[in-house]
Each structure stands twice: as C-alpha cells, then as structure tokens.
N, C-alpha and C positions, 0 to 999 in steps of 0.2 A: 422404553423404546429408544432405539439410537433418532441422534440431531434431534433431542428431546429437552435439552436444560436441565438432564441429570450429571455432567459434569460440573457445571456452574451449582447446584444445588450439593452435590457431593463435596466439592470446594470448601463452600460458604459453611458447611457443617464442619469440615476440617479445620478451618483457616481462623474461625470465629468459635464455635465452640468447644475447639477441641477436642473432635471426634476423631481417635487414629485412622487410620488407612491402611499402616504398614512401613515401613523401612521406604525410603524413595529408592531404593537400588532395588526393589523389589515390585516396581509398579510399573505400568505401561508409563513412558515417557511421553512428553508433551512432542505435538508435530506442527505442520503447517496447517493443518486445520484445524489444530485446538492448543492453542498455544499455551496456556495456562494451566493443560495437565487435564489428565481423565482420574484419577484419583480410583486408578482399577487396580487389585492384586493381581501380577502378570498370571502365577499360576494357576488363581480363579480363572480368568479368563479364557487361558490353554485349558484348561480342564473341562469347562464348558462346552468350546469349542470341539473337545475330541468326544464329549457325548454326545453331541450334535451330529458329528462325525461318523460315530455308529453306525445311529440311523439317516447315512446319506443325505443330510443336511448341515447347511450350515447359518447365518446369521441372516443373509438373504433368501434362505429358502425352506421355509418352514410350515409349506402348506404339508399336513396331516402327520404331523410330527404331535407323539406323545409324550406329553409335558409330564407325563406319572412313570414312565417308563424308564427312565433315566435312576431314579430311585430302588425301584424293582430289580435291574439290573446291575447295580452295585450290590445287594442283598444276594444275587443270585450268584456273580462270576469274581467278585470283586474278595478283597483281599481286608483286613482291619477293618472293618468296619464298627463304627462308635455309634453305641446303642444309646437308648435313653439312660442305662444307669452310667453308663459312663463305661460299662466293659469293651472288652473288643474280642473279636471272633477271627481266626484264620480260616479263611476258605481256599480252595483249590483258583487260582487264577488261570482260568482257561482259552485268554484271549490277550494277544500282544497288545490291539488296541488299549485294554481296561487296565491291563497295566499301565501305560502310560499314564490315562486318566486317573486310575487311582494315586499314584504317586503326585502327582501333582494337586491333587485332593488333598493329599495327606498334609504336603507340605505347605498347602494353604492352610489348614489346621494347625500346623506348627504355629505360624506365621498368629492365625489370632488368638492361640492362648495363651501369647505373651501380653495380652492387654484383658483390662477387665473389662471394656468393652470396646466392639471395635465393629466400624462403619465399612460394608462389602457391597460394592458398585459396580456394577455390569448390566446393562440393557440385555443381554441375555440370558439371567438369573429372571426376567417375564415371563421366559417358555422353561427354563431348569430349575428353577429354585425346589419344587417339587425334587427335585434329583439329590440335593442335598439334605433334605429333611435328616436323613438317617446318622449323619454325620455329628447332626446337633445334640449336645446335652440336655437342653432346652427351648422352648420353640420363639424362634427371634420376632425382633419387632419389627415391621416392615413402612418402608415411606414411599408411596406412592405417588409418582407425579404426572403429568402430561404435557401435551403440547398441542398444537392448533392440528389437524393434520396435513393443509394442505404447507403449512410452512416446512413442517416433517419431511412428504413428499419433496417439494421444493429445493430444500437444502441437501438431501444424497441425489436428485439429479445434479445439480450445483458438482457436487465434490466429484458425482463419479462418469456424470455423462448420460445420457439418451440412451445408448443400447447397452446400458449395465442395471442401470437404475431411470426409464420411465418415471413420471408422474402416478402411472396407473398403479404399478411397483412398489412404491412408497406408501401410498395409500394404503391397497392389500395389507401391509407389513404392519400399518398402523394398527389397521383393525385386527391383525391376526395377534400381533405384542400386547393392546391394548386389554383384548380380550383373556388372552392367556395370565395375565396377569394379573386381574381380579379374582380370576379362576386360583392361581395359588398364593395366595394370599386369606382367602377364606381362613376361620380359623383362628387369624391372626391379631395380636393388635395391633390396626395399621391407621397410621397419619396420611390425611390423604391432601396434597397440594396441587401447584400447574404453577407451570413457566412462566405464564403470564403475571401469577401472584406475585413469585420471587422477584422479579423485573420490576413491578410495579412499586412494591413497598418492599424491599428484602429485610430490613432490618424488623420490621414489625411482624414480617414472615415467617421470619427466623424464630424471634420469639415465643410465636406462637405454636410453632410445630414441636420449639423445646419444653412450651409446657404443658401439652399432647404426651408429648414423649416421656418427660418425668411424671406426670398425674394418672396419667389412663393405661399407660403402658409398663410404668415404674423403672424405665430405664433410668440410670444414675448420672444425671448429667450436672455439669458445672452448673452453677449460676449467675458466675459474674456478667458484670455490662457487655454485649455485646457494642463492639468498639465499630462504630459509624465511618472511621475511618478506614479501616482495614476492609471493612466491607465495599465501601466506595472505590477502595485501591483493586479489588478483586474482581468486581463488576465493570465491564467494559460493552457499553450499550451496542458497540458497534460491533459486538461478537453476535450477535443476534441478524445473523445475516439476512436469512431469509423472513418476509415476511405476507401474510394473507394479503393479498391484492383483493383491492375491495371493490365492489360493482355498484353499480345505481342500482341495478333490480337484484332482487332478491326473493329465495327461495321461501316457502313458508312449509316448515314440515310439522312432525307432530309435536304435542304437546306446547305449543306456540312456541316452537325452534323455528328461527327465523336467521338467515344466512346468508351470502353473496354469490350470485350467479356464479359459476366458475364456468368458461368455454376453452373448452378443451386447445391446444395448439396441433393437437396430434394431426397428419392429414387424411391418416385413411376414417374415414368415416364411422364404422363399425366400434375401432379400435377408441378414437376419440367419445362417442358415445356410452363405453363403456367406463372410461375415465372417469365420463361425468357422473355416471350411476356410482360410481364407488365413493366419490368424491361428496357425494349427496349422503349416503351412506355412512361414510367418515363424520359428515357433520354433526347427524341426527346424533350420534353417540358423541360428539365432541358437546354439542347441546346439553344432553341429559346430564355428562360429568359434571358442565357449570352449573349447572341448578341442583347436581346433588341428588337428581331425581334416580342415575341408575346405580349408587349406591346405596339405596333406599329398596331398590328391587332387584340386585345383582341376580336372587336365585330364580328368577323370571324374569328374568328379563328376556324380551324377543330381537337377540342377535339377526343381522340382516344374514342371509342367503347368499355370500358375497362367492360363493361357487360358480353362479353362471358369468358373473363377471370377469372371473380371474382367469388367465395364460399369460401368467407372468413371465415365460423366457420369449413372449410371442414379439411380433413385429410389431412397436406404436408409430411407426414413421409415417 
C-alpha cells in the first residue's frame, strides 16, 4: 500500500543487503515527498499503471478492479509472452493500449535478468502482481508489509489534500490494498513484516526477514554484517510524518482488538459517520495483522462489507 514504509523497507534491503533494484537512470527518482528514493523500476510501474488503465482505473481507484485479470489478458491480446519453461509465444497484439504495457513489461524483464536476484517495489504490484505471474520463470518470493491505517489515510490527505484524498479515501484504499494483497500472494513464500517493526529495531528486522528469506524461502542472499551505520544514515525518524493520534477512550473490537476512538473532522454528519465505520474497520484488520491471527486464517477470513461505506469521489466536507 502507498505511504506504507515500503520505500524505507525497499531502501534498507537495497542499501544494507544488497538487494538490486535496477540501474538508478531506470527507477522512479526521489521527490519532495520522499526524498530518499522509491526504489521502483520506472517501467514496472508505467506497465502497471497502464493495466490499471485498461480497466478504468488507476492507483486511487480500485474499487472492483480484478486483480486476476491483468494476467489473463496478457495471455489473451498480449505479445511474448514467458511461460513457465522459459519459452515464449507470439500472439496477434490487438490493442494499442497492451502494446504499450507489454513493451514496458518486457523491458522490465530485460532489466531483471541481468541480476540473479533482484528486489521489485511498487504498492501497486497488491492489486497486479497476479498480472505478472505469466512473465515469471519461477514463482517469486514475496515481503509483505504494513502500516497503521489511519496514518496511511493521514498521510495522502497530507500530500494530496481533502478533495483528492479524504481520510474516508485512504482508508477504503487500505483496506481494498491490504486485502488484495494477501489475496495474491497466497501460494507464495512470503516474509511478512510492518513499519512499525522496521522503525522500531531495523537492524534486527532486517536480520531477521534475511533469514526468512534465505531458510524458508531459499533466496540467495549475502550474509555479511549488516552495518548499523548505514542503516542509521538511511533511517530518518522524521520521515515518518504522519502519525495515529491517540485518544483516551478506546474502541474494544473482536478478538480483544482494542484501539483509539477516532472522531472524524469531517462536517457533514453522514459522511463523517462513515469515516468512522471504515476507520473501525481498518483497525480490526490492522489488529489481527499484529497478532498474526489473519494470517493464520487468511482463507476465512470475514473481510468487513466495506460497500455500504464506500463513495469515494463523494463530498467529505
């Protein structure tokens, strides 16, 4: 999920373990609000972007958007495609769009078979990665992370504003990334962390997800010391802008999830009410990641009804 601590986590695997990324003339550049670098392959990204694009969405707008679909459709209209054995097939490309996206597919494939392994970063790979399966030789290992939601929400109101990105907005997006994301990942061998961890102890974080990742997963990674300094140099507290504003009272949900009131700012009443409901929503699930309990029953799990809550382009003033 974006404003998630997958760039600072994608970093810290770069920076300290020397996990590639890619060529820096080939990756989304650092900005004013992330000044340290997203550690994305641009073409991944665009490529993404223009499957999304297909189907009339994009990174903010992903209600009933299929995350299998993307896959399917490369198979169907799409051009080289790279099978399990490693062959590739010419199909009839019958759409400008999937040309684009193919080509940009490809050329991110170029891009990681010049490394024997190599780390791929995009908060939009939650709702596509599905889309790329077909691409792969072999099926990757995946690191899973999170964040609190309501600092999620929080922080793309921050960057983008009230009537771009609402509170109510961000949340939805949580829950709809959050969700999707377990969803393709199933299958997989996946290291599962949160922002909060990384923040907390990174170096011991670190450690421990590279030896997740070399033992259980058998990815080939270095082993030297991870260098306390370099990690200190890279970690900047105060890049963690937004954070959970905490209340006296407190919610009591299931499973003994227990949470901070959140009252909404919104003023229309209806709108703000529903905030709160999502927000409540967010947490129960933000609850179960920390204890581990909805990884334990990803395939029953009872996702909330976050439908009647949602008109994300609606009015929260």
């Amino acid at each position: 999920m974006h404003r998630s601590g997958t760039s600072l986590l994608a970093g810290l695997l770069s920076e300290t373990l020397g996990i590639p990324v890619g060529p820096k003339e080939r990756l989304i550049q650092p900005n004013f609000d992330n000044v340290k670098g997203f550690y994305e392959l641009r073409d991944a990204v665009l490529a993404n972007d223009a499957v999304m694009k297909y189907q009339r969405r994009d990174y903010g707008n992903v209600e009933n958007i299929d995350v299998g679909r993307g896959g399917r459709d490369v198979l169907e209209v799409g051009g080289g495609v790279r099978l399990g054995t490693g062959e590739r097939t010419e199909v009839e490309v019958g759409r400008q769009g999937w040309k684009f996206s193919f080509r940009l597919g490809e050329s991110s494939i170029k891009v990681w078979d010049q490394y024997p392994i190599f780390l791929q970063k995009d908060p939009r790979m939650c709702l596509m990665l599905a889309a790329w399966f077909p691409f792969f030789s072999s099926p990757p290992a995946a690191i899973f992370t999170y964040r609190n939601p309501l600092e999620v929400a929080k922080s793309m109101n921050k960057r983008d504003g009230n009537d771009i990105f609402p509170v109510s907005r961000g949340l939805t997006l949580w829950l709809q990334y959050t969700r999707a994301a377990l969803e393709n990942v199933k299958g997989l061998c996946t290291v599962y962390t949160s922002a909060s961890k990384v923040f907390a102890e990174p170096v011991g974080e670190l450690e421990r997800i590279r030896e997740d990742m070399v033992n259980v997963c058998g990815v080939e990674l270095k082993r030297d010391p991870i260098s306390v300094e370099k990690v200190n140099e890279f970690i900047d507290v105060s890049l963690q802008h937004q954070h959970a504003r905490e209340s006296k009272e407190h919610v009591l949900g299931e499973r003994g999830c227990e949470f901070p009131v959140w009252s909404s700012e919104v003023r229309n009443a209806k709108n703000a009410k529903r905030e709160e409901k999502l927000y409540e929503a967010a947490m129960q699930i933000f609850c179960d990641l920390e204890s581990g309990y909805l990884y334990d029953h990803v395939d029953d799990y009872e996702w909330p009804n976050i439908v009647r809550y949602v008109n994300v382009m609606g009015d929260d003033n």
